[in-house]
ZADOSE-404467 format. One line per 4 residues: number of its first residue (from 1); their letters; for each residue x, y, z of N, C-alpha, C, O. Coordinates in steps of 0.02 Angstrom, whole numbers. Example, Ala and Ser with C-alpha at 12.3 -4.5 7.8 and 13.67 -1.06 7.14 Angstrom:
1 = as = 660 -284 390 615 -225 390 660 -165 390 712 -166 423 | 642 -112 354 684 -53 357 645 2 394 670 57 402
This chain:
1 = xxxx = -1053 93 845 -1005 45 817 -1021 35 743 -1080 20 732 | -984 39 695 -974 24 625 -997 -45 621 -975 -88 660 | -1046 -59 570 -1024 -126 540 -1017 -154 459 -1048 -129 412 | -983 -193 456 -960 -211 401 -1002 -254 381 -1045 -286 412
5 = xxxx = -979 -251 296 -1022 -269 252 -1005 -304 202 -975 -264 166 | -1006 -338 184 -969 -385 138 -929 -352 86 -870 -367 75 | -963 -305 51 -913 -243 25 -867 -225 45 -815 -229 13 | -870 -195 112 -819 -161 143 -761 -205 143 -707 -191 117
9 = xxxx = -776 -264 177 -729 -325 193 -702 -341 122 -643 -359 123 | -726 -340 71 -690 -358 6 -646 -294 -19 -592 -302 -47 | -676 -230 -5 -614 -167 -30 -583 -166 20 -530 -143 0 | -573 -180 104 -520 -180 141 -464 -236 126 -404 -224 120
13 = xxxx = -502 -315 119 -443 -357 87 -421 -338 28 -360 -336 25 | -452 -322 -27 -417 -278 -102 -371 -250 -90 -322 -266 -123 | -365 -202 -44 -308 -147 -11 -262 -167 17 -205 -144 10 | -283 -226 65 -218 -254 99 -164 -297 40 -103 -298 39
17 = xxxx = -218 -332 -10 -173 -375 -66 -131 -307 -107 -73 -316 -124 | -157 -258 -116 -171 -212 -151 -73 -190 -143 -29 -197 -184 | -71 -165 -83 -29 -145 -33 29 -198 -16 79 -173 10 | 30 -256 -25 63 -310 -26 89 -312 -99 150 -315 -106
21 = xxxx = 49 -312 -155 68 -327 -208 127 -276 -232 181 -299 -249 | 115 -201 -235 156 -153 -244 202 -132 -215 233 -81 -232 | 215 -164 -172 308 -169 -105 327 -238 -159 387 -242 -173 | 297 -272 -180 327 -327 -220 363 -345 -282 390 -397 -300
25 = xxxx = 353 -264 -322 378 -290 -383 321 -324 -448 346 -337 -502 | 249 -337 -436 218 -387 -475 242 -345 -543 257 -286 -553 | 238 -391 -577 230 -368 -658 320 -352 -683 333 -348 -743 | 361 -346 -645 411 -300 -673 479 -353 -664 531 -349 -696
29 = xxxx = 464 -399 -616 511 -442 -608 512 -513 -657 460 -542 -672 | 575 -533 -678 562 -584 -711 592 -641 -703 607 -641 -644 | 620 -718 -739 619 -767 -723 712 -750 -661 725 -774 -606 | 749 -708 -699 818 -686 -690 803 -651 -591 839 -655 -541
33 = xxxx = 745 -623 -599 771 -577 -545 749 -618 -496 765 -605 -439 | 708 -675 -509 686 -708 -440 721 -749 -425 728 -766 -366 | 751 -774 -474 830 -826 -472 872 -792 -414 903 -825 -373 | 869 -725 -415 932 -681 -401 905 -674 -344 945 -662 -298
37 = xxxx = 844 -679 -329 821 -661 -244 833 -732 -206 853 -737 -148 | 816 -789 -253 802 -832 -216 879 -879 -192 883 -922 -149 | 925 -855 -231 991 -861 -222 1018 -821 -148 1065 -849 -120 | 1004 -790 -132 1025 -749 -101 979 -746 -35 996 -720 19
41 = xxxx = 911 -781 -54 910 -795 37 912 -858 35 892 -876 91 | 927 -913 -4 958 -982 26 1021 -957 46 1031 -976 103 | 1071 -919 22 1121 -922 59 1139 -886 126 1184 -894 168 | 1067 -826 117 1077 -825 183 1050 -871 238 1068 -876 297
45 = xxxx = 1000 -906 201 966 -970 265 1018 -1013 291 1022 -1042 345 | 1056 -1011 246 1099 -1061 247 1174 -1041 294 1205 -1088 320 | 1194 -984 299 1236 -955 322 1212 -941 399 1240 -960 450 | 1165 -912 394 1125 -887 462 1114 -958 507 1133 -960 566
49 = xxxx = 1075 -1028 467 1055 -1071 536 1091 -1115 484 1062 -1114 429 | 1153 -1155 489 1193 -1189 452 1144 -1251 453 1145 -1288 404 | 1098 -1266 511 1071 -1339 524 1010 -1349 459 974 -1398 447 | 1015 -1278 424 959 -1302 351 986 -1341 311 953 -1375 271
53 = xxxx = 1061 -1344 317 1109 -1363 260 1080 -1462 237 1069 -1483 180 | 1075 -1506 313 1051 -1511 306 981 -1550 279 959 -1592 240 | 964 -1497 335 878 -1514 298 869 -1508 220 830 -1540 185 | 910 -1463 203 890 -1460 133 921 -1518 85 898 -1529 29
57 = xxxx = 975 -1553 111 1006 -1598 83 964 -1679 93 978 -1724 54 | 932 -1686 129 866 -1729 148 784 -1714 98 737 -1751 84 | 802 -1630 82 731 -1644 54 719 -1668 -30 769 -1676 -65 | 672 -1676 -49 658 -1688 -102 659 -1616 -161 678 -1613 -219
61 = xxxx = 635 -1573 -122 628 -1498 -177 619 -1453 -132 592 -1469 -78 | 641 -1387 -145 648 -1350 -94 596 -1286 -102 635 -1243 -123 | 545 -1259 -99 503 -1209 -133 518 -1124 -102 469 -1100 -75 | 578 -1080 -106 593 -1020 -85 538 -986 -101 502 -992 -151
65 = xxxx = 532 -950 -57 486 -855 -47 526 -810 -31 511 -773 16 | 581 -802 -63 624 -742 -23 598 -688 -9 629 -657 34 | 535 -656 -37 500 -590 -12 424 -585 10 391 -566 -38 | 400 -591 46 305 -608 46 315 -537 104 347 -537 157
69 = xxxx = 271 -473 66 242 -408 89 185 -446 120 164 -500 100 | 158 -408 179 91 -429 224 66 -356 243 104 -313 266 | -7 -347 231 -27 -283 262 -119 -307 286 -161 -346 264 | -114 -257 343 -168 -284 372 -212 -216 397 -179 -165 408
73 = xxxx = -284 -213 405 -302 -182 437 -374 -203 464 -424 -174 443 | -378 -246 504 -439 -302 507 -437 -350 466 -428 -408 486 | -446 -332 389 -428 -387 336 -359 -363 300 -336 -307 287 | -335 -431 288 -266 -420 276 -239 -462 203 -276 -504 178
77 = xxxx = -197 -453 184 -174 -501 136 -106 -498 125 -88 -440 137 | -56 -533 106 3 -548 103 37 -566 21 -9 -594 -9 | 73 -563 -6 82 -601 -80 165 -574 -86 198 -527 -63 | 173 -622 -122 249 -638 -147 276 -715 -210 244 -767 -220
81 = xxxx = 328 -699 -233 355 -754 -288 410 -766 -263 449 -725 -239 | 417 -834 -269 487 -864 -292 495 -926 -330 462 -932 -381 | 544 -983 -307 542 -1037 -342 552 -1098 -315 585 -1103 -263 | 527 -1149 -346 553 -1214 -329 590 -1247 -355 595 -1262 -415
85 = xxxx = 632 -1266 -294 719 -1303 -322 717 -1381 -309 696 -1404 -256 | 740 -1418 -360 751 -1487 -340 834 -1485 -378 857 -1471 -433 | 863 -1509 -302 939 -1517 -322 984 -1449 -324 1044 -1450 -335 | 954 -1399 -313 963 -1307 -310 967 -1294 -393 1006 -1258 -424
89 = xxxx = 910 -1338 -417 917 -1314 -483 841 -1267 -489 804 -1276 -441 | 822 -1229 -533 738 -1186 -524 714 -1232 -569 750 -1256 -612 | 638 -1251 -560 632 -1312 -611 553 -1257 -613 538 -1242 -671 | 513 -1234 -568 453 -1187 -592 450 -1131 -553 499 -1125 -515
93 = xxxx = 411 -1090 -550 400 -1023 -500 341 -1002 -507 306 -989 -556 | 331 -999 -432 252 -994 -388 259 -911 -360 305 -870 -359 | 207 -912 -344 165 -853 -317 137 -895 -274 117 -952 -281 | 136 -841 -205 98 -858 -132 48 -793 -129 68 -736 -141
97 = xxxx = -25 -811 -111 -55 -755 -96 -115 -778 -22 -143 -833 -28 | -125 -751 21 -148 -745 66 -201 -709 93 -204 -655 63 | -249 -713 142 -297 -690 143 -327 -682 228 -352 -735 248 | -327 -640 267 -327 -671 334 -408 -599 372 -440 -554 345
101 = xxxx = -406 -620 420 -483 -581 441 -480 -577 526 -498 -626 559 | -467 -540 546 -470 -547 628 -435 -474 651 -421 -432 609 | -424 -466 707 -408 -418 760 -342 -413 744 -301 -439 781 | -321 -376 683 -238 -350 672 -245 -303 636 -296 -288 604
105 = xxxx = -177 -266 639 -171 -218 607 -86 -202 593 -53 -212 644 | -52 -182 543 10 -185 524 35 -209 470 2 -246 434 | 106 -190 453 136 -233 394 199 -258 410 233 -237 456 | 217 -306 369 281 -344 394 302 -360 313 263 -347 267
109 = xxxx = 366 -388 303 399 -416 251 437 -466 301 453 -453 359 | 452 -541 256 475 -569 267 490 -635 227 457 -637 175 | 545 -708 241 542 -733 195 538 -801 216 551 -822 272 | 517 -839 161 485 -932 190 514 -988 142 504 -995 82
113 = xxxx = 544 -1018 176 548 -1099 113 490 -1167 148 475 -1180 206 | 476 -1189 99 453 -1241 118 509 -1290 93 551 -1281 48 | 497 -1355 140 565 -1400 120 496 -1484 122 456 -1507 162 | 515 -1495 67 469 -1558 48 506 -1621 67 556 -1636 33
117 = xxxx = 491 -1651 107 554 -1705 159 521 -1773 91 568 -1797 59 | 480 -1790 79 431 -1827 35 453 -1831 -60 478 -1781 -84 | 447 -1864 -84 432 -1879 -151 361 -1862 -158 348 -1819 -200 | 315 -1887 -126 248 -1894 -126 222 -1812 -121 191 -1778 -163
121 = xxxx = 241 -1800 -71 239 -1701 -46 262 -1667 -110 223 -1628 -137 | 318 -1679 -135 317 -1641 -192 288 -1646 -260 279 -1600 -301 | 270 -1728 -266 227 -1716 -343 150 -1677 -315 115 -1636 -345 | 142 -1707 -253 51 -1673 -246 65 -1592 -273 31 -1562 -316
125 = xxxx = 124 -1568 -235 105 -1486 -222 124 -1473 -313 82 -1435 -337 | 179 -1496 -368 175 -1488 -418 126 -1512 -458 132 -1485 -513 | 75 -1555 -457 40 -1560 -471 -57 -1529 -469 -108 -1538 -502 | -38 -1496 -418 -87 -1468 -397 -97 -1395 -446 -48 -1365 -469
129 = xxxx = -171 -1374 -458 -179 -1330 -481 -167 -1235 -457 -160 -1184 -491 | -170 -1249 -391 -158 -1213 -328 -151 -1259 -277 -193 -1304 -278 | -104 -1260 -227 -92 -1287 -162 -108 -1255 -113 -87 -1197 -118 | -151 -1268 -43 -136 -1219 -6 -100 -1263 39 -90 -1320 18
133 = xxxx = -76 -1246 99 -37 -1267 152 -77 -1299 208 -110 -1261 244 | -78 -1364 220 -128 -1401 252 -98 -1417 295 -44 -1392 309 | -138 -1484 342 -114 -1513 419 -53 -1532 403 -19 -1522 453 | -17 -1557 357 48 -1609 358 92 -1559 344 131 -1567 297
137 = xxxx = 94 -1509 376 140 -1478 367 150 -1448 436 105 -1435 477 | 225 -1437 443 247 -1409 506 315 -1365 508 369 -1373 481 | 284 -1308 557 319 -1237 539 383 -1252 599 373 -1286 649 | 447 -1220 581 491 -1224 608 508 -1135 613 506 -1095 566
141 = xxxx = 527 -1121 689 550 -1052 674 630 -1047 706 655 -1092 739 | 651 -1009 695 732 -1003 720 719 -953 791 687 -901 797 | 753 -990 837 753 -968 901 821 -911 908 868 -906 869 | 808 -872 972 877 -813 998 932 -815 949 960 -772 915
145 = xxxx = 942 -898 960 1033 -924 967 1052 -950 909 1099 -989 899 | 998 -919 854 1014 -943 787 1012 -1017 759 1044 -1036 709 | 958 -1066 808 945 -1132 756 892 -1130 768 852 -1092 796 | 893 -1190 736 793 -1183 710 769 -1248 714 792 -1295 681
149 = xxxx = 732 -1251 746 685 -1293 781 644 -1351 760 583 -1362 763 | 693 -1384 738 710 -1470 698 694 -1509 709 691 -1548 662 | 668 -1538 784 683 -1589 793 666 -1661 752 640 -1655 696 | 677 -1723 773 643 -1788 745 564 -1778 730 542 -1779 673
153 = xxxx = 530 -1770 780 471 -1745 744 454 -1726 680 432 -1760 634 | 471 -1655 681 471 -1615 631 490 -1636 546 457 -1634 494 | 573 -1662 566 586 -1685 517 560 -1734 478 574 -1740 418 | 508 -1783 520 485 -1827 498 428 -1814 454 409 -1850 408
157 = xxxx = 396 -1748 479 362 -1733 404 351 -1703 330 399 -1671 308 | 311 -1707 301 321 -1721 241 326 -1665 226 360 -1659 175 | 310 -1620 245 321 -1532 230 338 -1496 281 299 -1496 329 | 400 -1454 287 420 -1398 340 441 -1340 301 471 -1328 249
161 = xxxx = 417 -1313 340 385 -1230 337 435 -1198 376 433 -1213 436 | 487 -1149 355 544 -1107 380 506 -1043 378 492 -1029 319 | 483 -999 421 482 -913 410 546 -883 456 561 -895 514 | 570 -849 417 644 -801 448 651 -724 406 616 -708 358
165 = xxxx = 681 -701 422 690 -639 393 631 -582 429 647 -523 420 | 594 -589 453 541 -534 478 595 -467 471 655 -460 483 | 534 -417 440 533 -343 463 481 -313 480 434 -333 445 | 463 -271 520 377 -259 501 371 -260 586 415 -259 629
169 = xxxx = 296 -262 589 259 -275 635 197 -288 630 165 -240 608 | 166 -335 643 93 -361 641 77 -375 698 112 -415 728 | 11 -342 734 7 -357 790 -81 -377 801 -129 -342 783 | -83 -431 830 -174 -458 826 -184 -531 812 -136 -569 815
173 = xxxx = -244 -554 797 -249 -619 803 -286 -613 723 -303 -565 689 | -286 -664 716 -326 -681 669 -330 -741 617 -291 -786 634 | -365 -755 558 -364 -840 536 -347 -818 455 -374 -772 424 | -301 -859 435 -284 -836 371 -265 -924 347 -261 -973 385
177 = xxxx = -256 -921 273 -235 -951 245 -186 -926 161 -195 -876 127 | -138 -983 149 -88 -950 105 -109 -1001 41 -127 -1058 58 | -108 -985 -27 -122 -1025 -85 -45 -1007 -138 -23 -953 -158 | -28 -1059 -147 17 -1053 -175 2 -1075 -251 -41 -1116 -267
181 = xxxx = 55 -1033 -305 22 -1060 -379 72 -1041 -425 105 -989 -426 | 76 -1109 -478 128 -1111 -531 107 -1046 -572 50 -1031 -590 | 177 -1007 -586 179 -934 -639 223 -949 -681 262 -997 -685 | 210 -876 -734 260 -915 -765 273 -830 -788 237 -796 -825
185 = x = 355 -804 -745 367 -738 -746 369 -711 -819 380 -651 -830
């Protein structure tokens, strides 16, 4: 049996970010083209589970990922840009990057909003130097029949977490976390 070495584990996650980063576009996209992505999967969020309409009309700021690449092979990493909207206007634009370690292997593309139900939720996460995604937050996914999984609960907190769009396949367990951070394309 192989074992790993702290090296190894740092050039296998390198590769997975590595591999994530270059399905992405880094470097070549700019303030215009993420506008143009991020336009275009609110309207498809919005078209697809009408019940975001909305959530999003309740929240305070809306933070799109229309694209986050994921590749894994034991260690994995994920990364993608978009922006945050208050009012569907772009007011800054973040980068998500990720980092995960366990029994998987695969790649997926796919896309995420966070919806800030809070005043409070949104100055922390703009204010923050990096954010990562903590307990007060709660993930909503869209079921068969095309809605997504809302209830009172949910809504009641201060951060919800939409993932939709999957392509890919990732298959395994494992523990990751996502850091999100103001750019400036």
């Amino acid at each position: 049996m192989t074992q790993f070495t702290r090296r190894n584990l740092l050039v296998l996650g390198g590769a997975g970010i590595g591999l994530a980063a270059c399905s992405n576009g880094i470097g070549s996209n700019g303030a215009a083209e993420i506008d143009a992505r991020v336009d275009s999967t609110r309207d498809y969020l919005m078209s697809t589970y009408p019940s975001t309409k909305d959530l999003e009309s309740k929240a305070a700021g809306v933070l799109y990922m229309p694209l986050m690449t994921e590749a894994s092979f034991g260690v994995g990493g994920s990364y993608g840009r978009g922006a945050l909207r208050i009012h569907n206007a772009t007011v800054d634009y973040y980068s998500a990057a990720s980092a995960s370690l366990g029994f998987q292997i695969g790649a997926q593309q796919y896309a995420h909003a966070l919806f800030f139900m809070t005043q409070d939720a949104l100055a922390d996460f703009r204010s923050a130097s990096g954010w990562a995604m903590r307990a007060d937050a709660r993930y909503a996914l869209p079921d068969r029949g095309g809605s997504l999984g809302t209830d009172t609960t949910t809504s009641l907190s201060p951060v919800i977490a939409l993932v939709f769009g999957q392509s890919g396949l990732i298959a395994g367990a494992s523990l990751a976390g996502t850091k999100y951070t103001r750019i400036i394309p």
